[in-house]
N, C-alpha and C positions, 0 to 999 in steps of 0.2 A: 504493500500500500504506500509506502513512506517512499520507493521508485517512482512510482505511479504519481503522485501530485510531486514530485521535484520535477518531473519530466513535464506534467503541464506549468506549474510555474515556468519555465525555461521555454517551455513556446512561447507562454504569453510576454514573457519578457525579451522576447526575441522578437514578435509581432510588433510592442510598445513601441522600443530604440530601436527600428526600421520607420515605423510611421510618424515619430515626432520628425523625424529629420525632412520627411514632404510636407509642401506646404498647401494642399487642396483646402479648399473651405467648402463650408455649407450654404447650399442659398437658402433665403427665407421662403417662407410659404410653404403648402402642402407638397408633397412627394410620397405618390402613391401607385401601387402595383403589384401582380401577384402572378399564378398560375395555376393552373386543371393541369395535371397528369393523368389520363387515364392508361393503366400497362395492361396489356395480356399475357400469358403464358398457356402454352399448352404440350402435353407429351402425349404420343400415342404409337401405339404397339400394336400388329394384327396377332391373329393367333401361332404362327409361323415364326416367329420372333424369339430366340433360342435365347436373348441374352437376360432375360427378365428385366422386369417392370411394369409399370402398372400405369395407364392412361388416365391423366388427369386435367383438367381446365384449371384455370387461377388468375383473379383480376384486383386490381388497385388501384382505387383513389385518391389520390394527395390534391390538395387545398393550402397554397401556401401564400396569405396576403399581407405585405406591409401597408400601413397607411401613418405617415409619419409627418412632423411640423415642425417649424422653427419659428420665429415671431420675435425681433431681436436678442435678449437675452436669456429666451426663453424655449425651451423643445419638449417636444411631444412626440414618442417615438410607439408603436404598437405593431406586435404580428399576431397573427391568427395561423395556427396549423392543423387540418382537418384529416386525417388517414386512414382510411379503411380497406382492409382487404381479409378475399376467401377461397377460398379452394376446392374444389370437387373430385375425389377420386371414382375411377371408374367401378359402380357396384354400391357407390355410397348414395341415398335419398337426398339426403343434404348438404349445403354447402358447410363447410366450416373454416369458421375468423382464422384468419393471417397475420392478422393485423389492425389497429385500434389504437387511436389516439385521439384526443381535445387538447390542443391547446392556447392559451392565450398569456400574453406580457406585456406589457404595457410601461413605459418609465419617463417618468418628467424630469425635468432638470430646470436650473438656471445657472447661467453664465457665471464661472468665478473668475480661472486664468484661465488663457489656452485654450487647450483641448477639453479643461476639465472644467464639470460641471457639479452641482451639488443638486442631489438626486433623491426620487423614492420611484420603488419599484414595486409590483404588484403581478405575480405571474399564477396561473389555475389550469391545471391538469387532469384530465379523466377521460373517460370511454365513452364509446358510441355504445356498445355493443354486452351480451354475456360470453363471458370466459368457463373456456369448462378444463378440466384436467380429470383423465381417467376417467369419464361420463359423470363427473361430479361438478356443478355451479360452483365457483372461486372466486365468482366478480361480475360486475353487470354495471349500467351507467350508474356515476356516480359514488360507486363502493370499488373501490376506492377514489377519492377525491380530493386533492393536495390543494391548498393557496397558502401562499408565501410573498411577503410584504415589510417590507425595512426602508431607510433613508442609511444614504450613504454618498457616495462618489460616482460620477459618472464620468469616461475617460471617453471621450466621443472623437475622432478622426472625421469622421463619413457613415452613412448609412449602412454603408458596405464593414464597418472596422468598430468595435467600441466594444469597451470591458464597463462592468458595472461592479461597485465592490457595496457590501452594505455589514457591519461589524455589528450589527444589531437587528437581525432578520429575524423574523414570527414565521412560524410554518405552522399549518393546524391539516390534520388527516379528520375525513370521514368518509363512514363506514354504513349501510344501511343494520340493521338489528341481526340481520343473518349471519353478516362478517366481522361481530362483535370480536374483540380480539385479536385481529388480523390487521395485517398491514399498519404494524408497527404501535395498532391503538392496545391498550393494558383488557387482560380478559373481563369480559363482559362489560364494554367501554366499546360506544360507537364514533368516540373523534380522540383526537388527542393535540397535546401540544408542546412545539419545542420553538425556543430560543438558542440563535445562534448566528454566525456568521455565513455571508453569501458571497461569490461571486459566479457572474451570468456574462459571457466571451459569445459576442458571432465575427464571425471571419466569412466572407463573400470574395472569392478571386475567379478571375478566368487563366486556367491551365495553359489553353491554347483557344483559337478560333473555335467558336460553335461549340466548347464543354467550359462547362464554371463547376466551381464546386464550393459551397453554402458549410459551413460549419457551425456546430451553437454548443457552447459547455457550459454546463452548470454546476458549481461546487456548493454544499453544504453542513456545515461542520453545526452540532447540537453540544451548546455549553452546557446543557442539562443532564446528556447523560452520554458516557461514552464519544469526549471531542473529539478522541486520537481516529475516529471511523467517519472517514469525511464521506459525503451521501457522491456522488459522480454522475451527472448525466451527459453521454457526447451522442451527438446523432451530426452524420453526413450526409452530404445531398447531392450528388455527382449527375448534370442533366449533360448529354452529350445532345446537341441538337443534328437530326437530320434535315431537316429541312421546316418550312415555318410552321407546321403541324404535326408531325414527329420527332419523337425523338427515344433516346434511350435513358432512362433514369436509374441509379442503381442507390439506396438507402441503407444505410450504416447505421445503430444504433447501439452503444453500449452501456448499460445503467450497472452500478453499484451501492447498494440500499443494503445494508444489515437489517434493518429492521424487517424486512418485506423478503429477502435471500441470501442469509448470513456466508455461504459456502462458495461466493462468487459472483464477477459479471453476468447481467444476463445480454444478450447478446441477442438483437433483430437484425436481418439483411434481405431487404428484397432485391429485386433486377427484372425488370423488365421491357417489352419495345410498346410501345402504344401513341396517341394521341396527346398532345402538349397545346394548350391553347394560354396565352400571354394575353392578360385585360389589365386595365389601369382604372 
């Protein structure tokens, strides 16, 4: 673990002292825009087909929209990111979830020096959908349900570049009565709460022509109980464009939560070719 956050501290201080030394600014006014990714996948086999495997269909929605302001020394930055996907194998009646995400962030700031701004943030995560494990219910919209909210620093470059840092962040989990216990709340406890320190990195670059790739980290350390187990969320966004309506998308996601999976990251990766539509 103690590898593991040296080696993000060392990006982001590698990102910082790269980006102080350019001197892009911000214009005022609104700046806003997003994307529809729609992917397909599918495998299929006839009967002839000596090597095994099993035919299945699988599709994903991503919703990815900033809408962001400046107003001289003041900003207003928000994303929204919507995710869903499922899968069908051949012989199964129903589909089943892939994939599942809500989320939303939000952070204002006012001008101090620079680049840096003095900030609150305000970020809420949860599902579309039910999660099952082993033909057993584990989660549905809402259960689980994080919002997290502090003042702190905002280190703003560009829309595309900014760390947030907040030394006094509120997280609070809820849980509907079913998953009393879970996901980090004390047994037969449907919320819970901790105090602690945040910091929230997106990183937006283009590799080459027609692929960019989106980054977002979120760090969270609980002064309440166990600070040495910093909470980790990184998710990747890799869009390879084919042309103005295709393209290829590949998503990275690796969370680490003791509270919720003490034994390890957990680990999302989709990839697929489909439908890409760009609105503002």
């Amino acid at each position: 673990m103690k590898k593991i956050i040296t080696l993000v501290l060392v990006v982001l201080t590698s990102v910082f002292t790269f980006a102080q030394e350019a001197k892009d600014s911000i214009p005022d006014g609104w700046t806003k825009g997003g994307n529809v990714a729609l992917t397909f996948n599918q495998s299929a086999f006839n009967n002839e087909w000596t090597g095994g495997g099993i035919s299945n269909i699988a599709a994903n929605v991503l919703v990815n929209y900033d809408f962001n302001m400046i107003k001289g020394d003041y900003i207003w930055d928000n994303k929204i990111i919507a995710d869903y996907g499922a899968f069908k194998n051949k012989g199964q009646n129903n589909f089943t979830k892939s994939n599942d995400r809500i989320e939303f962030n939000s952070t204002v700031g006012k001008k101090a020096k620079g680049f840096w701004y003095y900030s609150a943030y305000f970020n809420f995560k949860t599902q579309f959908d039910t999660g099952y494990l082993d033909g057993f219910k584990i989660s549905h919209f809402f259960s689980p349900a994080y919002f997290q909210a502090g003042p702190g620093m905002l280190w703003k470059k560009s829309d595309n570049l900014h760390v947030n840092i907040s030394p006094a962040a509120a997280k609070m989990i809820f849980v509907h009565d079913e998953y009393a216990g879970s996901f980090g709340t004390d047994a037969g406890k449907t919320s819970a709460f901790e105090l602690g320190a945040a910091v929230r990195g997106y990183y937006k670059l283009n590799l080459m022509e027609n692929i960019s790739m989106e980054n977002l980290l979120g760090l969270y350390s609980n002064y309440l109980e166990d600070p040495q187990n910093v909470d980790i969320d990184y998710t990747m966004n890799l869009v390879m464009t084919i042309n103005k309506y295709l393209s290829t998308n590949l998503t990275f996601q690796a969370i680490y939560d003791d509270n919720t999976n003490p034994n390890g990251f957990q680990i999302r990766e989709t990839f697929g070719v489909g439908v890409n539509y760009t609105f503002k």
